[in-house]
C-alpha positions as CSV (number, residue, x, y, z in Angstrom):
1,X,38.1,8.9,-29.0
2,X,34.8,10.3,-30.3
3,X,32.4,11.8,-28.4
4,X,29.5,13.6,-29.5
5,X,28.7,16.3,-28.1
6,X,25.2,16.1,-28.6
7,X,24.5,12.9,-26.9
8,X,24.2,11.9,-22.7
9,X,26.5,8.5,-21.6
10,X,26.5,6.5,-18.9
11,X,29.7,5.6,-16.9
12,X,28.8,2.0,-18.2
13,X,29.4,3.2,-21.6
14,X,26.5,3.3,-23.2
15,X,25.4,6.2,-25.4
16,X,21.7,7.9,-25.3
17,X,20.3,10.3,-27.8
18,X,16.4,11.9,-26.8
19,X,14.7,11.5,-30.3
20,X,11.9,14.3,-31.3
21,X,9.1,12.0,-29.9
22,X,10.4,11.8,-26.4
23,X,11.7,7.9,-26.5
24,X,15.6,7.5,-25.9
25,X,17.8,5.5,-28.6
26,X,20.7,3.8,-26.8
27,X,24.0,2.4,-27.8
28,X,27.2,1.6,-27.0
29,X,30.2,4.1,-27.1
30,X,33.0,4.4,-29.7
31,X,35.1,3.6,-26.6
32,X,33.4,0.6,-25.2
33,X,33.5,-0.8,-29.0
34,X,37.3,-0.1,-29.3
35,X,37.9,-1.8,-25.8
36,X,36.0,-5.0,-26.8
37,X,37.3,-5.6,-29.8
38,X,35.6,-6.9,-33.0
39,X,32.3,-7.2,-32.0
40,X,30.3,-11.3,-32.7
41,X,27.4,-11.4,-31.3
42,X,24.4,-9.1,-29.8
43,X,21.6,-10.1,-27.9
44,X,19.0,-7.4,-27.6
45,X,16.2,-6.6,-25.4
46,X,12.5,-7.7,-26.5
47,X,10.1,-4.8,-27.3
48,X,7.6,-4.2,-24.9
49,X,10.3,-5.4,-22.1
50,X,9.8,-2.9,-19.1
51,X,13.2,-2.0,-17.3
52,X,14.6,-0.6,-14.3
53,X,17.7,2.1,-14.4
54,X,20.6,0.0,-14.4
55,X,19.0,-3.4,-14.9
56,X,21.3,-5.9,-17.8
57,X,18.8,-5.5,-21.0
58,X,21.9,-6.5,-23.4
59,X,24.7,-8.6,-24.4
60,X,27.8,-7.7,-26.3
61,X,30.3,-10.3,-27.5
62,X,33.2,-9.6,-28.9
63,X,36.7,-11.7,-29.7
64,X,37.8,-10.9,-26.5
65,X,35.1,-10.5,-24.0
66,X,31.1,-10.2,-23.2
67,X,29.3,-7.4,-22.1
68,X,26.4,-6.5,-20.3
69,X,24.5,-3.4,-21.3
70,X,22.3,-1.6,-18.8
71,X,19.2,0.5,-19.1
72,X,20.1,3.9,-18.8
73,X,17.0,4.8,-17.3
74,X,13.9,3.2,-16.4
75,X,11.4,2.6,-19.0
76,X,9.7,0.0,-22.1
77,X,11.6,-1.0,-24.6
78,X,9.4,0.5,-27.9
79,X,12.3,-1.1,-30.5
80,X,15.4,-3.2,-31.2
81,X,17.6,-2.5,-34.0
82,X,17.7,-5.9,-35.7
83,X,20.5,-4.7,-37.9
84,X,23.1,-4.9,-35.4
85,X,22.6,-8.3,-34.7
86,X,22.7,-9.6,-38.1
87,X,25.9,-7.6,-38.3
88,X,27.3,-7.0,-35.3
89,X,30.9,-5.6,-36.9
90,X,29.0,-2.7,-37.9
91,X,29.1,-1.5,-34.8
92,X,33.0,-1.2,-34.5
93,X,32.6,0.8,-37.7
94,X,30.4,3.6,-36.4
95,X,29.4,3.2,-32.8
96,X,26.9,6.1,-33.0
97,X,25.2,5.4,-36.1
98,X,24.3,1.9,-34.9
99,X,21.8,2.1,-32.1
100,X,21.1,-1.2,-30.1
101,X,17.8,-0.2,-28.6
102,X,14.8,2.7,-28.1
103,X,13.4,3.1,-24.9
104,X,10.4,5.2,-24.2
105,X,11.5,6.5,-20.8
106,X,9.2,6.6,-17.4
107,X,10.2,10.0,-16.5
108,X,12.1,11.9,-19.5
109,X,13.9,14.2,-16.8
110,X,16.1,10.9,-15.8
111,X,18.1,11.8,-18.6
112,X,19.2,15.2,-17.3
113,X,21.2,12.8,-14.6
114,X,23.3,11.3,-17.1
115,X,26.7,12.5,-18.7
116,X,27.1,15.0,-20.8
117,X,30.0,14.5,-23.6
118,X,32.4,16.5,-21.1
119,X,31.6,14.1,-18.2
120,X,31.8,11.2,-20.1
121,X,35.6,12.2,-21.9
122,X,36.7,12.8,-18.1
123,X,35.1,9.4,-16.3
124,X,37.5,7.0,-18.7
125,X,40.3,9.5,-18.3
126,X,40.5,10.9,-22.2
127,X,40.4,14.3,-23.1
């Protein structure tokens, strides 16, 4: 399973990287792609959507199952990577190189609450 060590998770499986400008790009993990299977279908959030921590902002769909995927933290959403949904398979290719969504947090110190790769490796039992 790969886990970058440089990124925070969720225990929902989704995968946040703090970008230079302060907004947060989010995806889903290598291990949430590889337990759904080959993915169909995304449906993203729309930019300038404001979100709560935890609240459903996405769909996954894969051969065997849909997804929610959550808002990490609270925020607005400032992009959506249309890419994905025009090919969702990309995803199961390379989990981290195809974010879902940016989010421009509303307090940048949320972050420091998520999972760290270590965290993350131990919460789905993997080391």
């Amino acid at each position: 399973m790969n886990v970058p060590a440089d990124l925070r998770y969720t225990a929902s499986h989704e995968w946040i990287r703090t970008e230079d400008d302060g907004t947060l790009t989010v995806g889903i993990t290598d291990h949430a792609q590889e337990a759904l299977g080959d993915l169909v279908f995304i449906e993203l959030p729309v930019v300038g959507r404001t979100v709560a921590q935890g609240e459903i902002c996405a769909v996954v769909e894969s051969v065997k199952a849909a997804s929610d995927i959550y808002a990490p933290v609270a925020g607005t959403v400032v992009a959506a990577n249309t890419t994905v949904v025009a090919a969702p398979e990309t995803v199961n290719a390379d989990a981290y190189a195809c974010w879902f969504y940016k989010l421009k947090p509303a307090n940048l110190g949320d972050v420091d609450q998520l999972l760290d790769a270590d965290a993350y490796t131990a919460s789905v039992g993997e080391a």
